[in-house]
C-alpha positions as CSV (number, residue, x, y, z in Angstrom):
1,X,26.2,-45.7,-60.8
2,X,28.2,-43.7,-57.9
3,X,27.5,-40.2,-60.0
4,X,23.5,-41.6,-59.7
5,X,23.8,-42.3,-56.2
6,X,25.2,-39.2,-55.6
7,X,22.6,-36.9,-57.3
8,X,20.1,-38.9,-55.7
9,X,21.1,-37.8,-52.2
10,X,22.1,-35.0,-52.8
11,X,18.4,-34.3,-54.1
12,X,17.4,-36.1,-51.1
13,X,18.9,-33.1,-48.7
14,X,17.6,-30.6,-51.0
15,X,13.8,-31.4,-50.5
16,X,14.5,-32.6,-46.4
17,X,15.8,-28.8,-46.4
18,X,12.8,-27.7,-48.2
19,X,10.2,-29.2,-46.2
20,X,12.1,-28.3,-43.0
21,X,11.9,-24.2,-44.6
22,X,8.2,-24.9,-45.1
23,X,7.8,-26.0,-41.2
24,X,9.9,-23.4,-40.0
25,X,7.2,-20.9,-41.5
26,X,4.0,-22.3,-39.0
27,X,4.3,-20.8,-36.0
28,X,3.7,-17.2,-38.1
29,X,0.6,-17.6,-37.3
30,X,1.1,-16.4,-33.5
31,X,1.4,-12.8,-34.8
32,X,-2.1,-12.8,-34.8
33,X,-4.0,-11.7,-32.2
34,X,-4.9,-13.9,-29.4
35,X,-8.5,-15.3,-29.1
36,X,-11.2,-13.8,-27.2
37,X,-12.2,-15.5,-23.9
38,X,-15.8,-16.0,-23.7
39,X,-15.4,-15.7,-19.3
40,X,-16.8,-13.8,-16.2
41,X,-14.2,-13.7,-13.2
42,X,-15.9,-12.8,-10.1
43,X,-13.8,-10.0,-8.0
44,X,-14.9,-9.2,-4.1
45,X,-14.5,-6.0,-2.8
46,X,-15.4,-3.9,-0.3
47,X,-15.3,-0.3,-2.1
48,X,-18.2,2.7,-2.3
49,X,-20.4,2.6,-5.2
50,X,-19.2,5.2,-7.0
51,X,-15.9,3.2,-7.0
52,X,-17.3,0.2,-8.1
53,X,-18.9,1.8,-11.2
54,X,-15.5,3.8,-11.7
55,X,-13.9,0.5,-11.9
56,X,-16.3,-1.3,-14.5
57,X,-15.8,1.3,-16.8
58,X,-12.4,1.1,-16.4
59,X,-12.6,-2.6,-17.2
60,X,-15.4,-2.1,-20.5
61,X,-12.1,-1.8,-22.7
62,X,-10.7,-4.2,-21.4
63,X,-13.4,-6.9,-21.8
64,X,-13.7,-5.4,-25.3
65,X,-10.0,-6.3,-26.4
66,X,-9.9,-9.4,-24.4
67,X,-13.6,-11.1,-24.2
68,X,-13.0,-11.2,-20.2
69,X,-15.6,-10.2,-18.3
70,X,-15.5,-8.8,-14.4
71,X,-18.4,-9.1,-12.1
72,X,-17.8,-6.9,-9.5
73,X,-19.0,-8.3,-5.7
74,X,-19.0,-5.6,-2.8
75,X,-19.3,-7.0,0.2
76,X,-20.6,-5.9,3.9
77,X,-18.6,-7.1,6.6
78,X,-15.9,-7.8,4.1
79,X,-13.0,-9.0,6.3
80,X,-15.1,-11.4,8.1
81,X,-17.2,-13.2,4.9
82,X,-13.3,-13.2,3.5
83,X,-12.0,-15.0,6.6
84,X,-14.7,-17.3,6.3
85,X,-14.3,-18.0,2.8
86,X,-10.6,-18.8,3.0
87,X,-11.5,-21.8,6.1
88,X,-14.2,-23.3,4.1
89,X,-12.5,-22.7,0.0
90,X,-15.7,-20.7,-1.3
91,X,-13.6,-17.9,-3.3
92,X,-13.7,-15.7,-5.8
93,X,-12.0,-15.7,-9.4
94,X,-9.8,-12.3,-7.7
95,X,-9.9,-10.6,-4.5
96,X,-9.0,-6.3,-4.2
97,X,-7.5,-6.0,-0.7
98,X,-5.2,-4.1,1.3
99,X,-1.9,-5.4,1.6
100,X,-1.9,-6.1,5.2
101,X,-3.3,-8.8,4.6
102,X,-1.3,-11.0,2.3
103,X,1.0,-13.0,4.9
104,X,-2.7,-13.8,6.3
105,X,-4.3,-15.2,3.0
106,X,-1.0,-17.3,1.8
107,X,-1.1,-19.3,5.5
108,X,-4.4,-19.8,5.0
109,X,-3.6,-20.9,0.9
110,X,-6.7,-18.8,-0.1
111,X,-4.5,-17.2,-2.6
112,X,-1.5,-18.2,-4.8
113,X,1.7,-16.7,-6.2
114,X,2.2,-14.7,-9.1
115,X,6.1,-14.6,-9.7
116,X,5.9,-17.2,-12.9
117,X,3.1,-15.7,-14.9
118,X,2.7,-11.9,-14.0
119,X,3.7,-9.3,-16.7
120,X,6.9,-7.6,-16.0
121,X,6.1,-4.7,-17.7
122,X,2.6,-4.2,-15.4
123,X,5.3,-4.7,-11.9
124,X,7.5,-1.9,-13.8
125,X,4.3,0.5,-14.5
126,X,4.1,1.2,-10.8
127,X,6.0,2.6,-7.7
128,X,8.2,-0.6,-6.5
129,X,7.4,0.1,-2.7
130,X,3.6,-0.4,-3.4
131,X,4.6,-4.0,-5.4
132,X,7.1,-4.6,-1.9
133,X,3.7,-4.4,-0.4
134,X,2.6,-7.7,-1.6
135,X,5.6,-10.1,-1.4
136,X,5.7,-12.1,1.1
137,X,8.0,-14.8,2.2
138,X,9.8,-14.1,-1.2
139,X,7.1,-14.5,-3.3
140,X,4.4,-11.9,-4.8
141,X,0.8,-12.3,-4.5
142,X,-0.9,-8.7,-5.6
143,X,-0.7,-6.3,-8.6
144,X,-1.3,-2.6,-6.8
145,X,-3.1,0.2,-8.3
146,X,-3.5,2.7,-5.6
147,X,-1.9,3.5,-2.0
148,X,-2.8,5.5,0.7
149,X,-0.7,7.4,3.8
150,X,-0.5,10.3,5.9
151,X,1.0,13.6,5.7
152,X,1.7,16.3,8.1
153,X,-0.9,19.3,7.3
154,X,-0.2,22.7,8.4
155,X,-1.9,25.8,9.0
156,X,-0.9,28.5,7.1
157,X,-2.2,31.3,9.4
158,X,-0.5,30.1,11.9
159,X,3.0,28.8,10.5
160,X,4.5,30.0,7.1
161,X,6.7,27.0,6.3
162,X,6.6,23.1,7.6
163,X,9.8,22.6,9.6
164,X,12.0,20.1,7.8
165,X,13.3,18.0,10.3
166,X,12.6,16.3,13.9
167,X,14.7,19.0,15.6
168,X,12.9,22.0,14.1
169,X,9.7,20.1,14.5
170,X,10.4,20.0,18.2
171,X,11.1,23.8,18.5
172,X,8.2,24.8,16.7
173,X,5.6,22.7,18.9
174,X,7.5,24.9,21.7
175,X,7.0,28.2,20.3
176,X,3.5,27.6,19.1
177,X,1.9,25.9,22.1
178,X,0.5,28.9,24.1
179,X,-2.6,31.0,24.4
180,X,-4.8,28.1,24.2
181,X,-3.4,27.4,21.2
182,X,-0.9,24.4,20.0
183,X,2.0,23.9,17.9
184,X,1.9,20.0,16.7
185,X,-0.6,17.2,17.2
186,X,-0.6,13.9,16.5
187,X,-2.6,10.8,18.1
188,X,-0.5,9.7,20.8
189,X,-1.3,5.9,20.5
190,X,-1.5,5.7,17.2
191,X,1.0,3.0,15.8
192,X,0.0,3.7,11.9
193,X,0.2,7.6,12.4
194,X,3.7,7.3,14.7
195,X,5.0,4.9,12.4
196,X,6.9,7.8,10.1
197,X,8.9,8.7,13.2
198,X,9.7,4.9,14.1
199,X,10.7,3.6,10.6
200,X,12.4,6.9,10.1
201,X,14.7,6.4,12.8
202,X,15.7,2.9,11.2
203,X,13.3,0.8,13.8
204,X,10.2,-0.5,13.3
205,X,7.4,-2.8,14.5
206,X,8.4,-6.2,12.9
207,X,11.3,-8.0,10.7
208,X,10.0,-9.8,7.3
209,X,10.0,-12.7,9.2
210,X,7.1,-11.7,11.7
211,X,9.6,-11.3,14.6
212,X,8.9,-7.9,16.8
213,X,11.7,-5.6,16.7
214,X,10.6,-2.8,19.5
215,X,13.8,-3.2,21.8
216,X,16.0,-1.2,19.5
217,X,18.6,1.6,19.6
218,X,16.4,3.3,16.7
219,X,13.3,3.1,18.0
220,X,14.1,4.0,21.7
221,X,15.6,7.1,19.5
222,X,12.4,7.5,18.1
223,X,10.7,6.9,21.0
224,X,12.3,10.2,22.7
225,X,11.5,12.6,20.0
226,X,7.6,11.1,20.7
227,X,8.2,12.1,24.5
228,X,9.6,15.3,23.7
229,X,6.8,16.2,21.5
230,X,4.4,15.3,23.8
231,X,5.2,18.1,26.0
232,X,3.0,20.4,24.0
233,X,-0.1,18.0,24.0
234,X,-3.2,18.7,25.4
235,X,-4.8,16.5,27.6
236,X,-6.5,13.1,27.0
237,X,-5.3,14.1,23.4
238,X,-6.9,11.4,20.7
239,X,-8.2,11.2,16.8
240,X,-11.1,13.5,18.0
241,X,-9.1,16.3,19.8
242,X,-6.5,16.5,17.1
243,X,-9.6,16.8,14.3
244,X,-11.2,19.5,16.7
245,X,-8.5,21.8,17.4
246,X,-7.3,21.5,14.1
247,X,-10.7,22.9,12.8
248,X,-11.3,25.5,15.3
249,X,-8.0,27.0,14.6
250,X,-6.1,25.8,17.4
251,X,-3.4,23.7,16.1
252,X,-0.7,24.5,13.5
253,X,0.5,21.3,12.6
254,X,-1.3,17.8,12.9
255,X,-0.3,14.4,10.9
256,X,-3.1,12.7,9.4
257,X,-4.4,11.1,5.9
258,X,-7.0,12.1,2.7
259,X,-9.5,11.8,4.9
260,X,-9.2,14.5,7.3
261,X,-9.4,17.2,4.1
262,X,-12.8,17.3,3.7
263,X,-13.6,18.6,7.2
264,X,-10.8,21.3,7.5
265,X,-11.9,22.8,4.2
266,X,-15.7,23.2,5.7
267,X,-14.0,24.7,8.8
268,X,-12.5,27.3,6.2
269,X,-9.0,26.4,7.4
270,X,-5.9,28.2,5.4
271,X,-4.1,24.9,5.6
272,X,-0.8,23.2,3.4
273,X,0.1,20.1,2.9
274,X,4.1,18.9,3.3
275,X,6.3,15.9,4.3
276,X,6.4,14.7,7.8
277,X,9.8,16.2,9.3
278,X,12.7,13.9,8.3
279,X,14.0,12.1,12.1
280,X,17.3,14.7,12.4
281,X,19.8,11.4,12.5
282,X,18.6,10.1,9.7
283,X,17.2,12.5,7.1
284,X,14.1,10.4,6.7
285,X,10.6,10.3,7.4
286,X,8.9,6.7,6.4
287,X,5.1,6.7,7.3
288,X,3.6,3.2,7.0
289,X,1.3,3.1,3.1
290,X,-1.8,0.7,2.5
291,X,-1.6,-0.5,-1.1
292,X,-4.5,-1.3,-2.5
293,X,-4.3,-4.6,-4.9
294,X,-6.1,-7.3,-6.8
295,X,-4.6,-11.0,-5.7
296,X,-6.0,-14.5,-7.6
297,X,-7.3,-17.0,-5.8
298,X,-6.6,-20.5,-5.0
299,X,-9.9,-21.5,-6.6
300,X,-9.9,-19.3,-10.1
301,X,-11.2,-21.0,-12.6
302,X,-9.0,-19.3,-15.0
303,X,-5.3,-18.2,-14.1
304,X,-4.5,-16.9,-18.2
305,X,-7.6,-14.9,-17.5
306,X,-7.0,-13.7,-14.1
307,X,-3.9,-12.8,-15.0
308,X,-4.4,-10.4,-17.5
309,X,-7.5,-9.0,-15.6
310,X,-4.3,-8.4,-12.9
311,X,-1.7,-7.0,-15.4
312,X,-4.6,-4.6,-15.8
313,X,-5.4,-3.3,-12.6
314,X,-1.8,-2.0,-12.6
315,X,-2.4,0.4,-15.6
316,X,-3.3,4.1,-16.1
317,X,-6.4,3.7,-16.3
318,X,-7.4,2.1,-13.3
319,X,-5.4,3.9,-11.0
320,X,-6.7,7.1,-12.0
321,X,-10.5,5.6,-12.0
322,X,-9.6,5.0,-8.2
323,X,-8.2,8.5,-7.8
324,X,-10.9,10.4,-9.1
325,X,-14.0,8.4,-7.7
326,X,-12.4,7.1,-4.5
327,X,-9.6,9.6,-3.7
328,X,-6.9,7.3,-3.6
329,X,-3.5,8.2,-4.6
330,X,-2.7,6.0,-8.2
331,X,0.5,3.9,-7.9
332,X,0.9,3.6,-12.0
333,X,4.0,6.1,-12.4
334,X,2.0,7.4,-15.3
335,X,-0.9,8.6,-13.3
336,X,0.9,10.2,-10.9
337,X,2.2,12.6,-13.2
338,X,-0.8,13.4,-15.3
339,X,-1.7,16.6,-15.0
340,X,-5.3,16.2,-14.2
341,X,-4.0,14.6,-11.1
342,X,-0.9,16.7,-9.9
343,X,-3.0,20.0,-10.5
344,X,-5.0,18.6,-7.1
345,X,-2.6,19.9,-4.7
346,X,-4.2,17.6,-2.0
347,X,-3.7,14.5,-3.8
348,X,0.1,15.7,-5.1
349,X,0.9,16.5,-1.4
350,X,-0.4,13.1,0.0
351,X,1.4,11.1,-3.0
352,X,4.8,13.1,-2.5
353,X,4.8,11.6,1.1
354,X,3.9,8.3,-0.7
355,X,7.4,8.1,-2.3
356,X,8.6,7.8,0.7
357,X,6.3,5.0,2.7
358,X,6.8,2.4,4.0
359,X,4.0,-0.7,3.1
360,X,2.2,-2.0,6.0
361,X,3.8,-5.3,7.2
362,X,1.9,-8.2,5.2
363,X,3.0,-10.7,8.6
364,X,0.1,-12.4,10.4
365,X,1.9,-11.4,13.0
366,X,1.2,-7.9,12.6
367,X,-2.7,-8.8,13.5
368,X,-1.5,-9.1,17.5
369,X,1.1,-6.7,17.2
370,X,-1.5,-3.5,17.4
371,X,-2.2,-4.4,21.2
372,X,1.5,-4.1,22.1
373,X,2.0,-1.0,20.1
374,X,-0.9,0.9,22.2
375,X,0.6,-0.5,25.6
376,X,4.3,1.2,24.3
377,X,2.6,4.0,23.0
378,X,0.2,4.9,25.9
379,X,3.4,4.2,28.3
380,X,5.9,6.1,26.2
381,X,4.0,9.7,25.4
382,X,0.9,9.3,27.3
383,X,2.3,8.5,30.9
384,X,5.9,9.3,29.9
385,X,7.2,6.1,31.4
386,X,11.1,5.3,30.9
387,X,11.4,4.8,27.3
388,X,14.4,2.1,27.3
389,X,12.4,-0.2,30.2
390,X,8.8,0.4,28.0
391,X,10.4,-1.1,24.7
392,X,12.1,-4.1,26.5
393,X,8.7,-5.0,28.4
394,X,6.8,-4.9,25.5
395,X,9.2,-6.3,23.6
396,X,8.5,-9.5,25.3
397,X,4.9,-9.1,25.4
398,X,4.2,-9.3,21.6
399,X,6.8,-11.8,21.2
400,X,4.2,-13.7,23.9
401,X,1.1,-12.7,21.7
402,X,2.8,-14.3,18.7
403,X,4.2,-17.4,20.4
404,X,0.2,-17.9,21.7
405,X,-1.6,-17.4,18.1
406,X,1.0,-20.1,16.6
């Protein structure tokens, strides 16, 4: 009776074991591929034409392997309409934006975190200061695709090599500013363009936290090497006059972005492209960089499919569909080394000064810090005020500005 028993449970284990093998075997069927979605996200944006259509192809292979469909919205008056749709909750699926404005969206909760469901792999694809662009407050909102900054362009007729550093940049604006003719321009108020020398001296305009930062050893060093420069300036110097001179000849060196190239190339101008001189102290030269991203709303009706319509936007393809119809510079590693891209010696100059960028500061506060930064700027190069008392007094007028938006 006990040997019965015994083969009787012992049978009883074997077939538990056996049915337990046969469970074990289900989930198999996850190998296969995923389902298509049968859904259109709607994505706002405020690009050309061209780009738009650049970007729907871009996404036809996508839709193909996944099912999910993008409807692409351009709209006029973009930052506005967005504004307005982030007070009253009438969003899109996605939004592409610069990331200057992230800190802005999150406050108003018109957009939502990725960090839980983004693909890894999509962060890795691209250059980690363009990601940097779109955390904020320790958490990331945006997948990037492109970036854009400033270089310093040179002409070649009238200097043979771009001086390296702050110090040789200062001598050369010496020695080339005569006979109606000038060695380095830059707009004097510009806060974007003067950024490189600012964040290159280990200052800057504002902490993560949205706290100004102007009344520093670094940037009162930076703001010197401004004043110094600004011995060789023309008069009522501004975007204009550095574009003009430039064009007619008159300038060897100037700092500006993509956008300028066009124009010096119908002046016929034997110009080069190279990195903005490193500040002498430091070695480095960090111009601020816009980075160009996708971010999911609050309202998506889909976060699985919005998801993967983001993991996209950070690949190849995209970033090179934004390069060659919009001239941006790509931010997917990959693209930047493809050789259809680097053989453009205008987009490989401008993205070799992109390794180096700083991304613009996502803060709301940055949106009343501009007026500040004009006041130090205009009082620092323009009127050549005393550097140390300008940065302290303006110091306290943007944290003012911030303390009154709050």
């Amino acid at each position: 009776m006990k040997k019965l028993l015994a083969l009787f449970i012992s049978l009883s284990i074997l077939f538990s074991l056996a049915a337990c093998s046969k469970k074990t075997e289900a989930p198999a069927v996850n190998n296969q591929p995923e389902p298509k979605k049968d859904i259109t996200l709607t994505v706002w944006h405020q690009y050309m034409p061209s780009v738009q259509t650049a970007l729907e192809e871009a996404y036809s292979e996508f839709t193909n392997e996944t099912g999910i469909k993008l409807e692409f919205v351009k709209l006029e008056d973009f930052d506005k309409k967005l504004e307005n749709a982030a007070q009253t909750g009438v969003l899109p699926d996605l939004v592409m934006r610069s990331n200057d404005w992230t800190g802005k969206l999150s406050v108003m909760e018109a957009i939502q975190p990725i960090d839980d469901i983004v693909d890894k792999a999509a962060l890795d694809s691209v250059i980690s200061n363009a990601v940097e662009g779109f955390r904020y407050n320790g958490k990331l909102y945006g997948v990037p695709a492109a970036v854009e900054t400033v270089t310093l362009i040179y002409n070649k007729d009238l200097i043979s090599k771009a001086p390296a550093d702050t110090n040789e940049l200062i001598s050369k604006a010496k020695e080339l500013t005569k006979d109606g003719k000038y060695g380095f321009l830059i707009p004097p108020k510009d806060a974007y363009f003067n950024s490189a020398f600012f964040y290159g001296a280990g200052g800057g305009y504002l902490d993560n936290e949205g706290k100004p930062t102007l009344n520093t050893p670094q940037n009162l060093e930076a703001a010197k090497i401004l004043q110094e420069l600004a011995k060789y300036y023309p008069k009522d110097l501004d975007h204009q006059i550095v574009m003009q001179l430039f064009n007619e000849g008159k300038a060897a060196m100037m700092v500006n972005g993509p956008w300028a190239i066009g124009d010096i190339k119908k002046n016929n101008i034997n110009y080069g492209l190279a990195k903005i001189p490193v500040v002498s102290s430091t070695g480095k030269s960090t111009p601020f960089m816009g980075v160009q991203g996708m971010l999911m709303t609050t309202k998506v009706k889909d976060r699985d499919a919005a998801i993967k319509a983001m993991n996209y936007f950070a690949s190849e393809k995209v970033s090179k569909a934004l390069a060659n119809a919009g001239g941006y510079l790509p931010a997917n590693k990959t693209a930047r080394e493809d050789s259809t891209i680097i053989s453009n010696t205008d987009t490989k100059g401008f993205m070799d000064q992109s390794e180096f960028g700083v991304s613009m500061p996502n803060v709301p506060e940055m949106s009343v810090m501009w007026g500040p930064l004009d006041g130090t700027l205009q009082e620092i190069v323009i009127l050549k005020e005393d550097a140390a008392k300008v940065l302290e007094k303006y110091q306290l007028k943007a944290e003012e500005e911030i303390k009154n938006m709050k």
